[in-house]
C-alpha positions as CSV (number, residue, x, y, z in Angstrom):
1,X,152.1,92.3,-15.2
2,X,150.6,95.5,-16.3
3,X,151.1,98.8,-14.1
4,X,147.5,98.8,-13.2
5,X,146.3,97.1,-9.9
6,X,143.2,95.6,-10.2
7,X,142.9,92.5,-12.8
8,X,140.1,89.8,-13.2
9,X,141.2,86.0,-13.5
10,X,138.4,83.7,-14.0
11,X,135.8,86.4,-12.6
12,X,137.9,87.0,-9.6
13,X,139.3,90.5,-9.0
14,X,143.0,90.5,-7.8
15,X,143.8,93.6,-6.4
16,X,147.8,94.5,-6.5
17,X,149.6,97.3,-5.5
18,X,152.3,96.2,-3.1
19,X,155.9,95.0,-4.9
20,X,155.8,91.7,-2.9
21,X,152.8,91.2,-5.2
22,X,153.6,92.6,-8.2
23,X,156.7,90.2,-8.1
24,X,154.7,87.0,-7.1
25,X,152.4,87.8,-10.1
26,X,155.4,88.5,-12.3
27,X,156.7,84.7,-11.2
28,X,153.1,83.3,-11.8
29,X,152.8,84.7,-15.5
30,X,156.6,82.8,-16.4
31,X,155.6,79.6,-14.4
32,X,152.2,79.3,-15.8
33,X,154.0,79.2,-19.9
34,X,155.0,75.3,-18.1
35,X,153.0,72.7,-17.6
36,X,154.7,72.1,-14.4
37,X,152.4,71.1,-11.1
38,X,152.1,74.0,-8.6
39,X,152.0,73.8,-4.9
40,X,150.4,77.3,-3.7
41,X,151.5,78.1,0.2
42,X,149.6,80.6,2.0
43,X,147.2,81.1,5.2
44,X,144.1,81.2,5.2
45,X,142.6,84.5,3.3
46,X,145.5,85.5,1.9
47,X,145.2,84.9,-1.8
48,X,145.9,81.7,-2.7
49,X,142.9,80.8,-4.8
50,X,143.8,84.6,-7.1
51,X,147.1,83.2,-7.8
52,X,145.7,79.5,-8.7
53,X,143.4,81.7,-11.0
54,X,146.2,83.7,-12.3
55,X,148.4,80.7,-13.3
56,X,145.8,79.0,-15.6
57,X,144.6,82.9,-17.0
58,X,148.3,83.3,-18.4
59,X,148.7,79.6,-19.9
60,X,148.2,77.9,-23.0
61,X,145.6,76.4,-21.2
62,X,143.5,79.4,-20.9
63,X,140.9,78.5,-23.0
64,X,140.1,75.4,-21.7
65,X,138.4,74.2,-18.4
66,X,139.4,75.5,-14.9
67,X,137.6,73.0,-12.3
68,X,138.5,73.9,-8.6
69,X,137.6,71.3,-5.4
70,X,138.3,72.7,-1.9
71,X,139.7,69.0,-0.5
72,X,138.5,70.3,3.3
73,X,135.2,70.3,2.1
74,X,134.1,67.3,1.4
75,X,134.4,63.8,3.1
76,X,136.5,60.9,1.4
77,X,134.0,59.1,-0.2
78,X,132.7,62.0,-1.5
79,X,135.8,63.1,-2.9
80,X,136.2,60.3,-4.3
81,X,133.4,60.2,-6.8
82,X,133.9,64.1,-7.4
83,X,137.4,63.3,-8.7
84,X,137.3,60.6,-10.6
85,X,133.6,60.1,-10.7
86,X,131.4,57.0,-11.1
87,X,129.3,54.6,-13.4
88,X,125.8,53.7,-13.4
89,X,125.1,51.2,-10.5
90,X,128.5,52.2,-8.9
91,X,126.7,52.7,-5.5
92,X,122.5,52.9,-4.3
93,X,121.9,56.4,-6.1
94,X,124.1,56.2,-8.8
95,X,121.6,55.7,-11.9
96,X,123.5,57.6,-14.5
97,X,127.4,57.8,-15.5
98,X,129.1,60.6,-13.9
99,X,132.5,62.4,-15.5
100,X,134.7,62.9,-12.4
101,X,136.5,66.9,-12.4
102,X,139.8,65.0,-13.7
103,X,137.6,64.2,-16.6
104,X,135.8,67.7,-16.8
105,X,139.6,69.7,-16.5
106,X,140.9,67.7,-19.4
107,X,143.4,69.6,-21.3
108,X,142.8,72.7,-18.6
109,X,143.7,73.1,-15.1
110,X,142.3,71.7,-11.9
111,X,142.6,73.4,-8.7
112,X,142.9,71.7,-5.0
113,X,142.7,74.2,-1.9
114,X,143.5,72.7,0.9
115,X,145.5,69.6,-1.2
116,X,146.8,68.6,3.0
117,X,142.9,67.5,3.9
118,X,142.9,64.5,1.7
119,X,142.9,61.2,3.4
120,X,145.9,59.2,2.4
121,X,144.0,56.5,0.0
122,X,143.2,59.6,-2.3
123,X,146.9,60.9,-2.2
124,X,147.4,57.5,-3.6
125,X,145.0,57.8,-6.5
126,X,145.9,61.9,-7.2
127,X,149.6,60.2,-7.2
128,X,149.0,58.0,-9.8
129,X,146.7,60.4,-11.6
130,X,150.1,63.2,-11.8
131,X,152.2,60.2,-12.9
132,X,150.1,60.3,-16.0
133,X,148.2,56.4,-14.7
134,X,144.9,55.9,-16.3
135,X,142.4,55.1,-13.7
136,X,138.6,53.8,-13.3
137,X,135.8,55.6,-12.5
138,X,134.2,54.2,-9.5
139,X,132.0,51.0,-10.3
140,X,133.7,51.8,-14.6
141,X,135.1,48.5,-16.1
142,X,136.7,51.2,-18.9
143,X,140.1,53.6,-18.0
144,X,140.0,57.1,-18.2
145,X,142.9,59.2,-19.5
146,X,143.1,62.8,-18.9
147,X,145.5,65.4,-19.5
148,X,145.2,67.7,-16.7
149,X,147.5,70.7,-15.0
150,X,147.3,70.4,-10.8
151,X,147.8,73.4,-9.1
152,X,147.3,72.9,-5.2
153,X,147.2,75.0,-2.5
154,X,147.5,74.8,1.3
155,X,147.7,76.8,4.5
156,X,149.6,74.0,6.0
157,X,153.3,73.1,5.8
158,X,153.4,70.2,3.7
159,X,157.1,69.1,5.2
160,X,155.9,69.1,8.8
161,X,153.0,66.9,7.6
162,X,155.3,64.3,5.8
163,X,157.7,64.2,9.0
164,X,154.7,63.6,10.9
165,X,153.1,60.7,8.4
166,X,150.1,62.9,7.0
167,X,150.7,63.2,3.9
168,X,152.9,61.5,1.6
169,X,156.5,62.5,0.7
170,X,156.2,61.0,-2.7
171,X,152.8,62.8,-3.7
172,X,154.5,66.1,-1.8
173,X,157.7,65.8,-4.2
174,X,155.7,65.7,-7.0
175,X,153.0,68.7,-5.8
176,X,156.4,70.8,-5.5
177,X,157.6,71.2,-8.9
178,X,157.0,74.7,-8.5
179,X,156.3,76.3,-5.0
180,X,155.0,79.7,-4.7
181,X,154.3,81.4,-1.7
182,X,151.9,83.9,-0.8
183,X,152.5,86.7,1.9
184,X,150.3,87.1,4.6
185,X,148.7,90.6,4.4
186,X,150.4,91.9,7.2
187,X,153.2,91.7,5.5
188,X,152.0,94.2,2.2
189,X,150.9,96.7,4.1
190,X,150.8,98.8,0.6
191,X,147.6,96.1,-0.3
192,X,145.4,96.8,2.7
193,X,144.2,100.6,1.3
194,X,143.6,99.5,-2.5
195,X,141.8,96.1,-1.4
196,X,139.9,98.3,1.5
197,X,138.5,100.6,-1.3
198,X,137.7,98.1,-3.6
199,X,135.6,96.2,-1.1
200,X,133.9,99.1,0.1
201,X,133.1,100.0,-3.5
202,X,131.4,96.7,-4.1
203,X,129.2,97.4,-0.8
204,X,128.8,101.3,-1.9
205,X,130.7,103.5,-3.9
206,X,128.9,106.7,-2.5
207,X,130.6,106.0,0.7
208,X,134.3,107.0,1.2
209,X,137.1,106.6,3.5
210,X,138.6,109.5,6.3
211,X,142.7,109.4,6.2
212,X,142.2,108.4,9.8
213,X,140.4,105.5,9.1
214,X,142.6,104.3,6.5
215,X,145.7,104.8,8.8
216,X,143.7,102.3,11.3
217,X,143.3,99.8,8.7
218,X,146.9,99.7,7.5
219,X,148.4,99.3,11.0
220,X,146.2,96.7,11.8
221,X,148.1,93.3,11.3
222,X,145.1,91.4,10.0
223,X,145.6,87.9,11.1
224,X,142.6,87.2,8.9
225,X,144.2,88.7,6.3
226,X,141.6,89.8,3.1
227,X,138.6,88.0,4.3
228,X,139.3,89.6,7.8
229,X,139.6,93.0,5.7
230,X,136.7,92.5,3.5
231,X,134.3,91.8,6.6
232,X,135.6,94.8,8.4
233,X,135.0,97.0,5.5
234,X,131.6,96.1,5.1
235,X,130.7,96.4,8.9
236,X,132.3,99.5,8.6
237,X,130.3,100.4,5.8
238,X,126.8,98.8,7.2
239,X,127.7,100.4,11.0
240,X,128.8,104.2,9.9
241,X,126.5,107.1,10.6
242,X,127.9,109.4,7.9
243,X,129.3,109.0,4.3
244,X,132.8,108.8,5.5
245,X,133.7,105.9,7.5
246,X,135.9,106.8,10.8
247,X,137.9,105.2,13.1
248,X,135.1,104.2,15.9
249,X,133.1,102.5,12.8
250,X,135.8,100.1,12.3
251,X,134.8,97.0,14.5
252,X,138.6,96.3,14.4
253,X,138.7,94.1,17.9
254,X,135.7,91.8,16.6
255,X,137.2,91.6,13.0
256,X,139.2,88.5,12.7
257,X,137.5,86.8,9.9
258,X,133.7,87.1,11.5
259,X,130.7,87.3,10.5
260,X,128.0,89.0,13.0
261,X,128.7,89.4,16.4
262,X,127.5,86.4,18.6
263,X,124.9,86.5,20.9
264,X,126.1,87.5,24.1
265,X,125.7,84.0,26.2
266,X,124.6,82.1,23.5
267,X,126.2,78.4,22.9
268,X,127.1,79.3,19.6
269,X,128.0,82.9,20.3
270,X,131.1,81.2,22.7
271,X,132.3,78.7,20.2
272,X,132.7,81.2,17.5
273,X,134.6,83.2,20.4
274,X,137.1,79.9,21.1
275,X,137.2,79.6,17.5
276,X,138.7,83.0,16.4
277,X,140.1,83.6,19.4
278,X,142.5,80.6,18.2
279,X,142.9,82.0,15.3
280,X,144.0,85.6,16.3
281,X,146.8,83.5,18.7
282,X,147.6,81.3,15.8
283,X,147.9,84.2,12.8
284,X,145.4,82.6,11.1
285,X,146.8,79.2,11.0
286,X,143.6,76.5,10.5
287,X,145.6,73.4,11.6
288,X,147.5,75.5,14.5
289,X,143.6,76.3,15.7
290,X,141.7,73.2,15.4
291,X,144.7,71.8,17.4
292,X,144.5,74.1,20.0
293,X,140.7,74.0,20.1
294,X,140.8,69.9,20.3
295,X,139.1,69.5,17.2
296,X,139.8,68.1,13.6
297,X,141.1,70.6,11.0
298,X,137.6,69.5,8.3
299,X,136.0,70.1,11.4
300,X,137.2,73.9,11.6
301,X,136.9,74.4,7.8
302,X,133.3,73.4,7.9
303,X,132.6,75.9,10.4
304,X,134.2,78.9,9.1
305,X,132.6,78.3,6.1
306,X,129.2,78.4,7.7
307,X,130.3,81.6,9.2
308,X,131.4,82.9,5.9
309,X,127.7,82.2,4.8
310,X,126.4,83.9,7.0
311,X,127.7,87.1,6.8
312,X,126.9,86.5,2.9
313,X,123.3,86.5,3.8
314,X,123.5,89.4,5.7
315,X,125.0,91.4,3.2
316,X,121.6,90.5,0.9
């Protein structure tokens, strides 16, 4: 890992300044010369997907496809036919053959965030699929081989989930040939000022940061971690009256991971309230929250991705 902080993998800037980092990243380039399956541990926001990215940038697979699903995202039948894909006449819709991502990854890497959402008759199939098993597409009557790296990723703890009959304890043994663990943000404190001033570059570059300002953002322990910092920043950024951002136009107490502020009284104003309230209490733990909130983890995931969109549009 070069001296410098900021790097690209796959179009995604890393930004890495604190040693924590610099030694994970280190780890990554040596375990990515392996073809080795890599289970990626991490909360929510806190880097997971750059380090995925990192591991097939550095390989001998580098040249080939990277394919990425986010497991929480989809529905099992759905998932299904993303994966491993389908045949003509497989279902009412399908009228042309469709290469599932195993197919589209071969001889590259595929990535699976949030590998603990899958249902368990897909942990069967992926199983089979990291045992090196040909399998059908759906509806096929022909196998397909591929030869494809799995790097997976999860904010959960995978052992808690086997003790508890969730997930699989084969499929977890063979997810953690390699395990890597990313810190939460409040824990590399030395990130929070580098990834602060990229962010607010990408917004605007004519606007700078006081040292106050900076001092607020470092002590803050960021429960969101980067997305959390990366919607504060821009707030910040939107919100400030002069061309350096102070203390009062950090929204810090409405940060965690939000978009805009909800509508005071408004239905959905008080359930995005519950939710990140949950999150705050549970430092950004998805499957901590939906638990406390009563609802499913997908359930959670959907949601705070329609958040996420939201502040996307706003920014446009």
């Amino acid at each position: 890992m070069s001296v410098n902080s900021t790097h690209v993998f796959l179009g995604m800037t890393a930004v890495i300044a604190s040693e924590k980092m610099r030694q994970l990243m280190s780890i990554g380039e040596r375990v990515a010369r392996s073809n080795a399956t890599v289970l990626i541990l991490g909360e929510s926001g806190s880097g997971k997907e750059v380090l995925a990215r990192a591991i097939h940038h550095y390989s001998a697979r580098s040249s080939k496809p990277w394919v990425d699903l986010n497991c929480g995202a989809l529905p099992e039948h759905l998932i299904e036919s993303e994966l491993f894909g389908y045949d003509r006449g497989a279902f009412s819709g399908a009228n042309n053959n469709k290469p599932g991502l195993f197919e589209l990854a071969h001889q590259g890497t595929i990535f699976l965030d949030e590998v603990a959402e899958l249902e368990m008759k897909m942990q069967v199939k992926l199983l089979r699929v990291l045992d090196g098993v040909p399998y059908y597409r759906l509806g096929g009557v022909k196998k397909v081989s591929v030869d494809v790296r799995i790097v997976a990723a999860t904010n959960q703890e995978l052992e808690t989930a086997v003790a508890q009959g969730r997930f699989r304890s084969d499929l977890y043994h063979r997810l953690t040939q390699i395990t890597m663990r990313v810190p939460p943000l409040r824990d590399r404190a030395e990130d929070v000022a580098p990834l602060a001033w990229h962010f607010l570059a990408q917004h605007d570059s004519s606007l700078s940061f006081s040292p106050a300002a900076l001092d607020v953002l470092t002590r803050h322990p960021w429960p969101g971690n980067i997305r959390e910092l990366r919607n504060v920043v821009i707030r910040a950024a939107v919100l400030a009256s002069g061309s350096e951002i102070q203390p009062e136009d950090l929204p810090m107490e409405q940060a965690d991971v939000r978009d805009e502020p909800p509508v005071a009284g408004s239905i959905e104003g008080m359930e995005r309230k519950m939710i990140f309230d949950a999150l705050h209490s549970t430092n950004g733990h998805q499957q901590k929250a939906a638990a406390k909130l009563g609802i499913s983890r997908r359930t959670l995931s959907r949601k705070l991705k329609i958040y996420d969109s939201g502040l996307t549009e706003a920014r446009l």
